[in-house]
mmCIF file as Biopython writes it, N, C-alpha, C and O atoms, coordinates in Angstrom:
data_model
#
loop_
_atom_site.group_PDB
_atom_site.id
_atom_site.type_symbol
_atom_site.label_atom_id
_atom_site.label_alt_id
_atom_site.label_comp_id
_atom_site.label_asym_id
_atom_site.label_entity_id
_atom_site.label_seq_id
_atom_site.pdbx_PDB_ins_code
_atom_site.Cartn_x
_atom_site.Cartn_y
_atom_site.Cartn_z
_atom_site.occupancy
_atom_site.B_iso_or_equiv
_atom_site.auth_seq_id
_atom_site.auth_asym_id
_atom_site.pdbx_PDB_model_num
ATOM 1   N N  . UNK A ? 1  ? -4.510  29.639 6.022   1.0 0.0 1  A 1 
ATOM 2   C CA . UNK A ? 1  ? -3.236  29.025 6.314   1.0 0.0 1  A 1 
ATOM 3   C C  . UNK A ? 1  ? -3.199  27.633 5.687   1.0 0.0 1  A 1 
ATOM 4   O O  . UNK A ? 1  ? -4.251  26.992 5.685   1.0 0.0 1  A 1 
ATOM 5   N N  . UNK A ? 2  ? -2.304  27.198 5.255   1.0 0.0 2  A 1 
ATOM 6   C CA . UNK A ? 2  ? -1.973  26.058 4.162   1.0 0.0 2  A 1 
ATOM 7   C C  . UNK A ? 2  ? -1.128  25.228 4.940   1.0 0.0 2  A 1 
ATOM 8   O O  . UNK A ? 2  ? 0.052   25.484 5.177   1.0 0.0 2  A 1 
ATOM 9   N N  . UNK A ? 3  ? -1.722  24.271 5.318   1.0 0.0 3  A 1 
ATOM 10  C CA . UNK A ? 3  ? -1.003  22.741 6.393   1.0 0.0 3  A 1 
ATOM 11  C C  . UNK A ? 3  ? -0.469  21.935 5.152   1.0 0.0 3  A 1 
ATOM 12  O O  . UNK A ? 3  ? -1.185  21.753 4.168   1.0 0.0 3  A 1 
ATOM 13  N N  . UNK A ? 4  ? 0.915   21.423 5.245   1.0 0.0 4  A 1 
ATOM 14  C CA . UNK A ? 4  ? 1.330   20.426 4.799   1.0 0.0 4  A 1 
ATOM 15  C C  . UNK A ? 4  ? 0.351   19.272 4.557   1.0 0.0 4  A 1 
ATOM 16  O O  . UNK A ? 4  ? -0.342  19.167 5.569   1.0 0.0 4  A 1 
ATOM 17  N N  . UNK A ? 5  ? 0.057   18.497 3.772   1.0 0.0 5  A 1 
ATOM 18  C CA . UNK A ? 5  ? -0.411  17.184 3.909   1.0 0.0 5  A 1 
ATOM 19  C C  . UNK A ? 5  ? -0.054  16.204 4.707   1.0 0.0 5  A 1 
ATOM 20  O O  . UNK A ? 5  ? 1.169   16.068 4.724   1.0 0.0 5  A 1 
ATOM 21  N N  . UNK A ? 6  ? -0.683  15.395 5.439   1.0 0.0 6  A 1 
ATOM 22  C CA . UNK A ? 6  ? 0.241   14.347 6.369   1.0 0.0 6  A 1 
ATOM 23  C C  . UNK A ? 6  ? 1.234   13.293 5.797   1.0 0.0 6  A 1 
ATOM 24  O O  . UNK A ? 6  ? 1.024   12.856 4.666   1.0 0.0 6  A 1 
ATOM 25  N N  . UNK A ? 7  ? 2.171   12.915 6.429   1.0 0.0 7  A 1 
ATOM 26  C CA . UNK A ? 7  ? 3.140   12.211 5.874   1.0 0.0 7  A 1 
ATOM 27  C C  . UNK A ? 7  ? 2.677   10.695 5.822   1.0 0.0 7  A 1 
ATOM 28  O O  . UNK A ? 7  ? 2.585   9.953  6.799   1.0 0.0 7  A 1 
ATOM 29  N N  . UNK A ? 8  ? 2.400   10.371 4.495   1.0 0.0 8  A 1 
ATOM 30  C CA . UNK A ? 8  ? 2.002   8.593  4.210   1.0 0.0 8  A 1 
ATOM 31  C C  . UNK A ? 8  ? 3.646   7.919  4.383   1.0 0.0 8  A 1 
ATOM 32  O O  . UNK A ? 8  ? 4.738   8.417  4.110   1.0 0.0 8  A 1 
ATOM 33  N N  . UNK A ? 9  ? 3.324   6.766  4.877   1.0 0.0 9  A 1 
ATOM 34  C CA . UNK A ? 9  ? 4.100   5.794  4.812   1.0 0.0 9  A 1 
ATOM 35  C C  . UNK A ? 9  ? 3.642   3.946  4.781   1.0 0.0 9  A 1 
ATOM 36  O O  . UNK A ? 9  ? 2.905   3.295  5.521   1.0 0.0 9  A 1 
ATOM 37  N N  . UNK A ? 10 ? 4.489   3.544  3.540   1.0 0.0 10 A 1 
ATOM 38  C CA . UNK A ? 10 ? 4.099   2.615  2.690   1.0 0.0 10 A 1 
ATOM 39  C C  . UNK A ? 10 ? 4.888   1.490  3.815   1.0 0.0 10 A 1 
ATOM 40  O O  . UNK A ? 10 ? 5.866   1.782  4.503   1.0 0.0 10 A 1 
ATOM 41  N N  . UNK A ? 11 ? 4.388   0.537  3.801   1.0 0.0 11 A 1 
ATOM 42  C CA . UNK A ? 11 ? 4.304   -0.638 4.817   1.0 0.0 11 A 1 
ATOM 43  C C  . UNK A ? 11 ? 3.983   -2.207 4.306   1.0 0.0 11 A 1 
ATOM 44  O O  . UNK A ? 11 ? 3.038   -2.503 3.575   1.0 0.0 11 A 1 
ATOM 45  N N  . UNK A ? 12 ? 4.973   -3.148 4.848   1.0 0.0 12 A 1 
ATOM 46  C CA . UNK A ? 12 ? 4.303   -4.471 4.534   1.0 0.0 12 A 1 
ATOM 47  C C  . UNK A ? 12 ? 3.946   -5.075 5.878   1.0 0.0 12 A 1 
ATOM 48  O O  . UNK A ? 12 ? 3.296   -6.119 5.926   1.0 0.0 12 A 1 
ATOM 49  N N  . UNK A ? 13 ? 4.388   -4.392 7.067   1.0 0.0 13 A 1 
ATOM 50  C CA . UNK A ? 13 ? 3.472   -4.702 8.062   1.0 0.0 13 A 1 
ATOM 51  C C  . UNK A ? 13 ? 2.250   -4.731 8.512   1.0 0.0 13 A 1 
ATOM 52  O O  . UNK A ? 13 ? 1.847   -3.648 8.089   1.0 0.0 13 A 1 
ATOM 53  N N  . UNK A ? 14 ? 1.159   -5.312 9.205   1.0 0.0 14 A 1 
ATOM 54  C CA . UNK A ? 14 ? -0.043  -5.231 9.557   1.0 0.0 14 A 1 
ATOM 55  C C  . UNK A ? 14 ? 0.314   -4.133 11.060  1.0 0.0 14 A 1 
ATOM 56  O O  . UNK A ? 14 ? -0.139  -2.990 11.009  1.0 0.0 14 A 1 
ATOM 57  N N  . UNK A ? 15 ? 0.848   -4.417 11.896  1.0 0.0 15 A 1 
ATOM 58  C CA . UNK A ? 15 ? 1.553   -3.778 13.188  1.0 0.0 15 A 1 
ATOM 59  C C  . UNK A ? 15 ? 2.559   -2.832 12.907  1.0 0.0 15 A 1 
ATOM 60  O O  . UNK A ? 15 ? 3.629   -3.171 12.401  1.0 0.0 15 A 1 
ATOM 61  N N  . UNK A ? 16 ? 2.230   -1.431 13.261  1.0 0.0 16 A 1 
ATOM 62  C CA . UNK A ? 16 ? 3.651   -0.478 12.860  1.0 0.0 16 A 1 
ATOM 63  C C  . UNK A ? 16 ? 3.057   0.394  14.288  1.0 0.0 16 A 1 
ATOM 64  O O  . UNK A ? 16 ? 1.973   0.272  14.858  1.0 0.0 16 A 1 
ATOM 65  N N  . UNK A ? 17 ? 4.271   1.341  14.614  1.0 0.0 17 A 1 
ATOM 66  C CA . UNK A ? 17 ? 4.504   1.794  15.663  1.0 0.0 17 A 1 
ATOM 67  C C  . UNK A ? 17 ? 4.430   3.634  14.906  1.0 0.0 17 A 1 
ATOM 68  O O  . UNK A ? 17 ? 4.670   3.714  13.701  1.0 0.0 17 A 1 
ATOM 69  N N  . UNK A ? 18 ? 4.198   4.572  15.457  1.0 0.0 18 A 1 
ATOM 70  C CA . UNK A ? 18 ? 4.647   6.267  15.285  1.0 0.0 18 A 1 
ATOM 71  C C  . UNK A ? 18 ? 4.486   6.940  16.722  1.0 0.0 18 A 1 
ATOM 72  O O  . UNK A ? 18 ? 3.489   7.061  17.434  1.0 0.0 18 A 1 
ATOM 73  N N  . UNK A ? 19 ? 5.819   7.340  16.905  1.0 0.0 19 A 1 
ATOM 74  C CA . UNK A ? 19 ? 6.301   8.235  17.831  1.0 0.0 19 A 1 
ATOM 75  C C  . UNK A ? 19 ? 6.338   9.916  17.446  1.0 0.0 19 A 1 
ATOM 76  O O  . UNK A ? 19 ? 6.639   10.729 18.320  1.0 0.0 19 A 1 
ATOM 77  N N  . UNK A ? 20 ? 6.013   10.332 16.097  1.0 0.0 20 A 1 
ATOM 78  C CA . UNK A ? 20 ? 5.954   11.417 15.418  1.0 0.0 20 A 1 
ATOM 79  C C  . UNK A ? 20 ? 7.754   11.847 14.937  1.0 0.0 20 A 1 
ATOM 80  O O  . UNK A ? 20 ? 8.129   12.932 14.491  1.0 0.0 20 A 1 
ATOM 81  N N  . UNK A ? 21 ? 8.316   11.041 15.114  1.0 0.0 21 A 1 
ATOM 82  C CA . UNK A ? 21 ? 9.489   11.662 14.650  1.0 0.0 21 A 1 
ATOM 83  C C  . UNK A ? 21 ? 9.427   10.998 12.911  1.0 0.0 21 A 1 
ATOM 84  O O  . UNK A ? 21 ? 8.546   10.258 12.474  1.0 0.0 21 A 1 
ATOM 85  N N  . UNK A ? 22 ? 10.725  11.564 12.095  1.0 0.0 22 A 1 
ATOM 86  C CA . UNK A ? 22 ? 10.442  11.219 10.566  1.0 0.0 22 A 1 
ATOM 87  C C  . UNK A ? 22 ? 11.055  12.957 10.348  1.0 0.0 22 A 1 
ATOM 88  O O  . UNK A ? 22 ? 12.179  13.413 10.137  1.0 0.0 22 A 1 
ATOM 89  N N  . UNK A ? 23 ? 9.894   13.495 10.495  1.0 0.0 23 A 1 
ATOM 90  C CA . UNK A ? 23 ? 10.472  14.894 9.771   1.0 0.0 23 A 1 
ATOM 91  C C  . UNK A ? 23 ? 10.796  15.630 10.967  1.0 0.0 23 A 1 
ATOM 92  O O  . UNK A ? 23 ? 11.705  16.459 10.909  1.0 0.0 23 A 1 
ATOM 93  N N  . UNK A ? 24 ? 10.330  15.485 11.770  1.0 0.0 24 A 1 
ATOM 94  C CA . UNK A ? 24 ? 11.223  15.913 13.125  1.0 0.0 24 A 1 
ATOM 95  C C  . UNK A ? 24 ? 11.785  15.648 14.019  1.0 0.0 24 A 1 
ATOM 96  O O  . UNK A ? 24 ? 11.323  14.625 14.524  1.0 0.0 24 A 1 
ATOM 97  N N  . UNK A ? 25 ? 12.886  16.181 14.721  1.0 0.0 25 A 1 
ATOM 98  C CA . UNK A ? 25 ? 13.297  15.167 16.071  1.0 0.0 25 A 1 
ATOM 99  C C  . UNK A ? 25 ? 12.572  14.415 16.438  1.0 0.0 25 A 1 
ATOM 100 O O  . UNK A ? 25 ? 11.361  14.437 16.218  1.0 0.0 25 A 1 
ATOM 101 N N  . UNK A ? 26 ? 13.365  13.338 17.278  1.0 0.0 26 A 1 
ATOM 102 C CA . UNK A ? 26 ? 12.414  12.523 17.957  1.0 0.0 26 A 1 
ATOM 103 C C  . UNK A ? 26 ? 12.225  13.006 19.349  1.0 0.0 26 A 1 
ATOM 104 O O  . UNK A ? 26 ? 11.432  12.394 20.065  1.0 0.0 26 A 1 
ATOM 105 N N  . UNK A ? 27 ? 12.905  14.098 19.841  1.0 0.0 27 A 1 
ATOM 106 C CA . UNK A ? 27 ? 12.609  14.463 20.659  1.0 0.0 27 A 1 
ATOM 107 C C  . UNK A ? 27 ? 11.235  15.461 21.004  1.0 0.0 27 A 1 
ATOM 108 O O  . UNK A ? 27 ? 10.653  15.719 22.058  1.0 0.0 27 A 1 
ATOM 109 N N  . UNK A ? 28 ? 11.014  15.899 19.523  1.0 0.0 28 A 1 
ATOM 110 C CA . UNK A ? 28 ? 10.036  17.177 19.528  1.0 0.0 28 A 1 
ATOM 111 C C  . UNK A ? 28 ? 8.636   15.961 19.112  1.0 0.0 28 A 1 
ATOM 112 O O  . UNK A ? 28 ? 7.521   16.470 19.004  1.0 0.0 28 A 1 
ATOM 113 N N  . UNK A ? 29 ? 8.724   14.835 18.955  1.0 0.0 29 A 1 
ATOM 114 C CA . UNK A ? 29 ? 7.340   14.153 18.527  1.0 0.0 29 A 1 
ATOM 115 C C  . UNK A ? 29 ? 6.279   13.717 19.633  1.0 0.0 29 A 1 
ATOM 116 O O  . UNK A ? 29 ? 5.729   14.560 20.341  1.0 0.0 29 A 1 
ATOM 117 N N  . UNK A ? 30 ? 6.031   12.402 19.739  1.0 0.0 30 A 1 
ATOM 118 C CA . UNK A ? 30 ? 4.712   12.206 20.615  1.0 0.0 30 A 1 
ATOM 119 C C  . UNK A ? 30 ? 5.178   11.027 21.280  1.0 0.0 30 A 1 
ATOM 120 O O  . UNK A ? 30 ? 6.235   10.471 20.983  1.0 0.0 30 A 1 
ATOM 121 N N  . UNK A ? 31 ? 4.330   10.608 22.253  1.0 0.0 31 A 1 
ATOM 122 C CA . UNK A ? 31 ? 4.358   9.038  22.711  1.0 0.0 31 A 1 
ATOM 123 C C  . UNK A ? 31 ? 4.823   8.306  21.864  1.0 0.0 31 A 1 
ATOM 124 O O  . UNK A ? 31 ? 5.094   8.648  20.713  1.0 0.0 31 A 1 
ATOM 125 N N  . UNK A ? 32 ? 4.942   7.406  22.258  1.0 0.0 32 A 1 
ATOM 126 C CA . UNK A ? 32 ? 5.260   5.953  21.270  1.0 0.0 32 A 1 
ATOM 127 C C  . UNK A ? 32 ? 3.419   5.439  20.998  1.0 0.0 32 A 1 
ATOM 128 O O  . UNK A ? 32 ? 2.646   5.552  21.950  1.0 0.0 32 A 1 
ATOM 129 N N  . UNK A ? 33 ? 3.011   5.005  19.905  1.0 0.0 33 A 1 
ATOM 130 C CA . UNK A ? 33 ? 1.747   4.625  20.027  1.0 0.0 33 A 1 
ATOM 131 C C  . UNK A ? 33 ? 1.741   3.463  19.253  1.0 0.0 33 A 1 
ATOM 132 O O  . UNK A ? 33 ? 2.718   3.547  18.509  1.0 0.0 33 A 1 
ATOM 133 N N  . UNK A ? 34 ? 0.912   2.032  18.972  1.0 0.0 34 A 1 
ATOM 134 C CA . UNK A ? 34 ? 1.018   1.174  18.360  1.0 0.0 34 A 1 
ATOM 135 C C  . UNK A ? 34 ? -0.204  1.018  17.387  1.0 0.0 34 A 1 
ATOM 136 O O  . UNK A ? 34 ? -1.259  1.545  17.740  1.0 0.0 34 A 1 
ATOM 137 N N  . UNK A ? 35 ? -0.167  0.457  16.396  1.0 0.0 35 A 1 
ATOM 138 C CA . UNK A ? 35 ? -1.755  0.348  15.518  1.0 0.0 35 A 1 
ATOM 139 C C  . UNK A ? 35 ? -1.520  -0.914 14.717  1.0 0.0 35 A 1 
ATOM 140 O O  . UNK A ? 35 ? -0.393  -1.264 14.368  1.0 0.0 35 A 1 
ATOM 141 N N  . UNK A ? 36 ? -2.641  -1.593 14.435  1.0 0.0 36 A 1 
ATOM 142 C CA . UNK A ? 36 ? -2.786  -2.524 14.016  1.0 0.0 36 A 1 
ATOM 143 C C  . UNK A ? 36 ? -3.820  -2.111 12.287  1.0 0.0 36 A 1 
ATOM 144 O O  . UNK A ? 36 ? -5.040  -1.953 12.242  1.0 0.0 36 A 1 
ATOM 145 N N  . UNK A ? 37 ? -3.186  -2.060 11.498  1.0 0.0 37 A 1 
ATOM 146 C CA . UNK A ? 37 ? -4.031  -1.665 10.078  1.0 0.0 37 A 1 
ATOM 147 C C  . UNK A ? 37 ? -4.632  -3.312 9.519   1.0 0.0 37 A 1 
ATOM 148 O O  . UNK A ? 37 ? -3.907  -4.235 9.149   1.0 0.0 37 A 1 
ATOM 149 N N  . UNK A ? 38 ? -5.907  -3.318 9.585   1.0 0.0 38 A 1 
ATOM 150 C CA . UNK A ? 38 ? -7.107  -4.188 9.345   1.0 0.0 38 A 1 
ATOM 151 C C  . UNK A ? 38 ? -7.087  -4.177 7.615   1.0 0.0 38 A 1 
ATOM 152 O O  . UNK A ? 38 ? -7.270  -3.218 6.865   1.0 0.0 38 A 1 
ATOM 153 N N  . UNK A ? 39 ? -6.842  -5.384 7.333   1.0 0.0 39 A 1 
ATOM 154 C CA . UNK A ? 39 ? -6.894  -6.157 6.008   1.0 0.0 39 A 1 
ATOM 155 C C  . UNK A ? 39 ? -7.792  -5.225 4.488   1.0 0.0 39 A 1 
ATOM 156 O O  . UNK A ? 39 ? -7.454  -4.937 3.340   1.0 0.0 39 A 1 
ATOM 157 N N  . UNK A ? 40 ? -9.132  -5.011 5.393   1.0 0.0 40 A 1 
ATOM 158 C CA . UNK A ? 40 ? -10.021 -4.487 4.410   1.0 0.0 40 A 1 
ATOM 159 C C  . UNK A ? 40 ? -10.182 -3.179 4.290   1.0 0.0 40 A 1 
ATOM 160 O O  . UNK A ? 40 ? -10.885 -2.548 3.500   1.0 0.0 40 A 1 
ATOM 161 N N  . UNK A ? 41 ? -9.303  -2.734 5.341   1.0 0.0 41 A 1 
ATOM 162 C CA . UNK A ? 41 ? -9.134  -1.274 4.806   1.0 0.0 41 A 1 
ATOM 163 C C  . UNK A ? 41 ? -8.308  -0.667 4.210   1.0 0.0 41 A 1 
ATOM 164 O O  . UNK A ? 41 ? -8.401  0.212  3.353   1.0 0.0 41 A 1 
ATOM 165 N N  . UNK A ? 42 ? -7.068  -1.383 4.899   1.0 0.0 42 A 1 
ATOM 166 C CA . UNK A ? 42 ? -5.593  -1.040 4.087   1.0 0.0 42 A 1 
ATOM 167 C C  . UNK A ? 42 ? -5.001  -0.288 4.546   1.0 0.0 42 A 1 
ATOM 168 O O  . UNK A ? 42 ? -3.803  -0.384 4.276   1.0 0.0 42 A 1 
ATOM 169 N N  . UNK A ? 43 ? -5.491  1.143  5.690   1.0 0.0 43 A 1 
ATOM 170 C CA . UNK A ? 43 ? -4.333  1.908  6.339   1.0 0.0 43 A 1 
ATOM 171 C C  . UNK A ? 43 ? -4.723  1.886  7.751   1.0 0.0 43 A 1 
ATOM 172 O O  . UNK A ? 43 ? -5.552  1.145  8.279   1.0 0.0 43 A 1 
ATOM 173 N N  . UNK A ? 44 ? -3.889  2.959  8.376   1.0 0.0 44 A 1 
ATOM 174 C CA . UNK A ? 44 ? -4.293  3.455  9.534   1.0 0.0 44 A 1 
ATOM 175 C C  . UNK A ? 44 ? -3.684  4.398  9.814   1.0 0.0 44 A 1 
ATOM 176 O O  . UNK A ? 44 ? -2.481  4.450  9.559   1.0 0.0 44 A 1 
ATOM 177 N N  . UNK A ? 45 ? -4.448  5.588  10.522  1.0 0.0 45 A 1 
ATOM 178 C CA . UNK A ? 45 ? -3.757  7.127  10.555  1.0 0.0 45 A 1 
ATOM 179 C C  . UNK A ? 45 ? -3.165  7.505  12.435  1.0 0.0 45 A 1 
ATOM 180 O O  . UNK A ? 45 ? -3.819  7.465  13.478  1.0 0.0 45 A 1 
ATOM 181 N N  . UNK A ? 46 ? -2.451  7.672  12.316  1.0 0.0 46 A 1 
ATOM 182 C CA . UNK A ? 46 ? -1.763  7.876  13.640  1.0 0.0 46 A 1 
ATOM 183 C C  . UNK A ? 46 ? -2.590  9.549  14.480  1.0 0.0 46 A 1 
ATOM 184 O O  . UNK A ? 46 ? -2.574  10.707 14.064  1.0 0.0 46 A 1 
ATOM 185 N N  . UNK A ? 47 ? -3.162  9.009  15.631  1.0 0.0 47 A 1 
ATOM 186 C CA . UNK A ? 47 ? -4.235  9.974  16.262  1.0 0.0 47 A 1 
ATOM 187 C C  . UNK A ? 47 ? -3.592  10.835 16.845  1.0 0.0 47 A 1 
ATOM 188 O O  . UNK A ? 47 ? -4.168  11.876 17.160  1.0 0.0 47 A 1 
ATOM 189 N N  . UNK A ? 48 ? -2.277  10.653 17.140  1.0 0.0 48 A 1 
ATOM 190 C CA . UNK A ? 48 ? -1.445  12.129 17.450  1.0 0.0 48 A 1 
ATOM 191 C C  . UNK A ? 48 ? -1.126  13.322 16.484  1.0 0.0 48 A 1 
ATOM 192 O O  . UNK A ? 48 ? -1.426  14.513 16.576  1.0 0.0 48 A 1 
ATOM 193 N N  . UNK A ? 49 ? -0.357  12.570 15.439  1.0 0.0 49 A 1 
ATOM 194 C CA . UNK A ? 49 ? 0.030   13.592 14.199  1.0 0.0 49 A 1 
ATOM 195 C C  . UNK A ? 49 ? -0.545  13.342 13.026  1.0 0.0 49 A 1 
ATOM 196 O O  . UNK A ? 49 ? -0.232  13.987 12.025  1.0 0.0 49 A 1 
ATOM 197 N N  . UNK A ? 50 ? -1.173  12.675 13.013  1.0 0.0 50 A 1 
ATOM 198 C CA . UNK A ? 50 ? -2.157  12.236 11.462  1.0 0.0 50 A 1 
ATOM 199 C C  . UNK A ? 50 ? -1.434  11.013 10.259  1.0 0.0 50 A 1 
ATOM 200 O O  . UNK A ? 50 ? -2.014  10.495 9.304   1.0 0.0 50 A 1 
ATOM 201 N N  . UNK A ? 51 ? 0.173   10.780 10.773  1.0 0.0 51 A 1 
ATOM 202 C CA . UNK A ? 51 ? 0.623   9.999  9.701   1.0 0.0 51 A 1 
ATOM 203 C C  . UNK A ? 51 ? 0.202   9.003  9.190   1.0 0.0 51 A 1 
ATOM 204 O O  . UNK A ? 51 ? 0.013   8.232  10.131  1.0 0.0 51 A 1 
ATOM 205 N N  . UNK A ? 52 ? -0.076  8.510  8.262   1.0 0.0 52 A 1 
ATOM 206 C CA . UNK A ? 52 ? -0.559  7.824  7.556   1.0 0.0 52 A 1 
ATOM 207 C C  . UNK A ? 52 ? 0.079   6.225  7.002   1.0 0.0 52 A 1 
ATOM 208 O O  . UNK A ? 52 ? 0.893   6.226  6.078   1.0 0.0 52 A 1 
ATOM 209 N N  . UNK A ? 53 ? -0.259  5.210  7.493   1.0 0.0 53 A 1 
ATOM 210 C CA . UNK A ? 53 ? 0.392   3.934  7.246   1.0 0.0 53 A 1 
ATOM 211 C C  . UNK A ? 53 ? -0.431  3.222  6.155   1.0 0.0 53 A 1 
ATOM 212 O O  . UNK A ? 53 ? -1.616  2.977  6.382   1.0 0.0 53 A 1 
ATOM 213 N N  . UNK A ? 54 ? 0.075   2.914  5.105   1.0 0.0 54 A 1 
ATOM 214 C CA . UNK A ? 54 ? -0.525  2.509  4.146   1.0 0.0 54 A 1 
ATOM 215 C C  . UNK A ? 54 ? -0.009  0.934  3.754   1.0 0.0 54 A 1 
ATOM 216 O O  . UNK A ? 54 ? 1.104   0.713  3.276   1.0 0.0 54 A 1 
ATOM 217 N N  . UNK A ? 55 ? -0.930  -0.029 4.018   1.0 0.0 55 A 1 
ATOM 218 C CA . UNK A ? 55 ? -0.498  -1.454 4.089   1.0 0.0 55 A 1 
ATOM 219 C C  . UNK A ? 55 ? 0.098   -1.914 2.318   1.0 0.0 55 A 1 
ATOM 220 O O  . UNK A ? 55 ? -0.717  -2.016 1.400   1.0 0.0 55 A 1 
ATOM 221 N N  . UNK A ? 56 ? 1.443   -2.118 2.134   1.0 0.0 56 A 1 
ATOM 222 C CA . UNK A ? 56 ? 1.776   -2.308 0.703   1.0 0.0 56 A 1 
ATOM 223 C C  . UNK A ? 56 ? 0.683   -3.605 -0.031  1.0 0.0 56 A 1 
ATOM 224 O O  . UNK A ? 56 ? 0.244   -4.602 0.543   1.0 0.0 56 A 1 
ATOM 225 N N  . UNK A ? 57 ? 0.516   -3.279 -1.102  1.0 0.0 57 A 1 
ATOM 226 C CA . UNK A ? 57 ? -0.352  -4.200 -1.691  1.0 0.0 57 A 1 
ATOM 227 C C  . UNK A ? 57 ? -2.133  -4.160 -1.078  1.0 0.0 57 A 1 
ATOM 228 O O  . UNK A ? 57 ? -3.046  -4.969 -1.242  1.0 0.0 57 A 1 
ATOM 229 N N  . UNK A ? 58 ? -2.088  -3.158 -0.513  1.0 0.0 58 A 1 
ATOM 230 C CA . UNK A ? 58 ? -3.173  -3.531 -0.065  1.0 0.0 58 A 1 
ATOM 231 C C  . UNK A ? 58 ? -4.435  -2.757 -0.268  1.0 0.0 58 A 1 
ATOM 232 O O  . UNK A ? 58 ? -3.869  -1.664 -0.308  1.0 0.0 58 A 1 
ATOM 233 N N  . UNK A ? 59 ? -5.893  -2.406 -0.453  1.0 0.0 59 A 1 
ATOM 234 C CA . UNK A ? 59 ? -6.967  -1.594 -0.561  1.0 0.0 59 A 1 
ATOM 235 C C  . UNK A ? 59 ? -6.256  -0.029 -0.401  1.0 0.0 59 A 1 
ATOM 236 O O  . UNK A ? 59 ? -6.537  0.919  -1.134  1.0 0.0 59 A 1 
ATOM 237 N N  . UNK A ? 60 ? -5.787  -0.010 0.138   1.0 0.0 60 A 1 
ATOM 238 C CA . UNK A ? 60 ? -5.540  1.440  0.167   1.0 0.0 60 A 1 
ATOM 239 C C  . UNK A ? 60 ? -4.098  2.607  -0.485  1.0 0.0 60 A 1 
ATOM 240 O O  . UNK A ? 60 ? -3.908  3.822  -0.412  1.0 0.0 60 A 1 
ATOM 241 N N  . UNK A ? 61 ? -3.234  1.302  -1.176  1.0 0.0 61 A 1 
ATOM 242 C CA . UNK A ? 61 ? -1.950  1.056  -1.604  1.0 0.0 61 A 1 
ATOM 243 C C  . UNK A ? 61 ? -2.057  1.866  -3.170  1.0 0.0 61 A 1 
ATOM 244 O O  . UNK A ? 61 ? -1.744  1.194  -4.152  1.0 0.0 61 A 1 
ATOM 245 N N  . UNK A ? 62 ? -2.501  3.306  -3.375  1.0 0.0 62 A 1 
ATOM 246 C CA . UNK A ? 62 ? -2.435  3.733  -4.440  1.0 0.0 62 A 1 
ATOM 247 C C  . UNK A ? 62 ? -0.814  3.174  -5.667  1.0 0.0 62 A 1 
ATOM 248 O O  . UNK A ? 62 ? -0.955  2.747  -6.813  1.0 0.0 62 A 1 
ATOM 249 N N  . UNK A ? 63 ? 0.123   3.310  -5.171  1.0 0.0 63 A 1 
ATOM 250 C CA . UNK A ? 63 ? 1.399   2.864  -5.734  1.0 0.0 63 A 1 
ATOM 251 C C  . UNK A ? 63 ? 1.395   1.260  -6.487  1.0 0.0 63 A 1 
ATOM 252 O O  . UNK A ? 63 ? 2.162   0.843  -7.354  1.0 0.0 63 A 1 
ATOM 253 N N  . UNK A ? 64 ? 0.289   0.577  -5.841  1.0 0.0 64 A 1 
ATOM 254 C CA . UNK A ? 64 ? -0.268  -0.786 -6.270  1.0 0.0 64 A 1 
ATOM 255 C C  . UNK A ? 64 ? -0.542  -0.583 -7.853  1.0 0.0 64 A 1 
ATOM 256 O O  . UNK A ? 64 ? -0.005  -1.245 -8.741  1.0 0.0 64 A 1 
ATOM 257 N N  . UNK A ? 65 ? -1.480  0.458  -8.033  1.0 0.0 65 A 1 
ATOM 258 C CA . UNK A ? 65 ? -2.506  0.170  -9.323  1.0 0.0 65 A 1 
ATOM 259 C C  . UNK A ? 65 ? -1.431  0.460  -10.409 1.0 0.0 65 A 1 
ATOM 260 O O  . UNK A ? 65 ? -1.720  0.375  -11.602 1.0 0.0 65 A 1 
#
């Protein structure tokens, strides 16, 4: 069975929020959850649905190079 890839999203925040909505209701998603993405890494992946926050400009910012 063939899973979609998780949905990245490009960011100039350090603090971003995912409730799992985006491609689906917001009714059909998750908690509200908060994350803080750390300088030297550059992202952070949301532990409910896997989305992916990618700090703009930053280590992990493929769209950068």
């Amino acid at each position: 069975m063939n899973l979609p890839p998780p949905e990245t999203v490009r960011t100039k925040h350090h603090r971003v929020h995912c409730d799992g909505s985006g491609q689906v209701d917001a009714a059909l998603g998750h908690p509200r959850v908060y994350y803080q993405i750390d300088d030297a890494v550059g992202f952070v992946d949301c532990g409910y649905c896997d989305r992916r926050f990618v700090l703009e400009g930053g280590p992990a910012d493929s769209a950068a190079s």
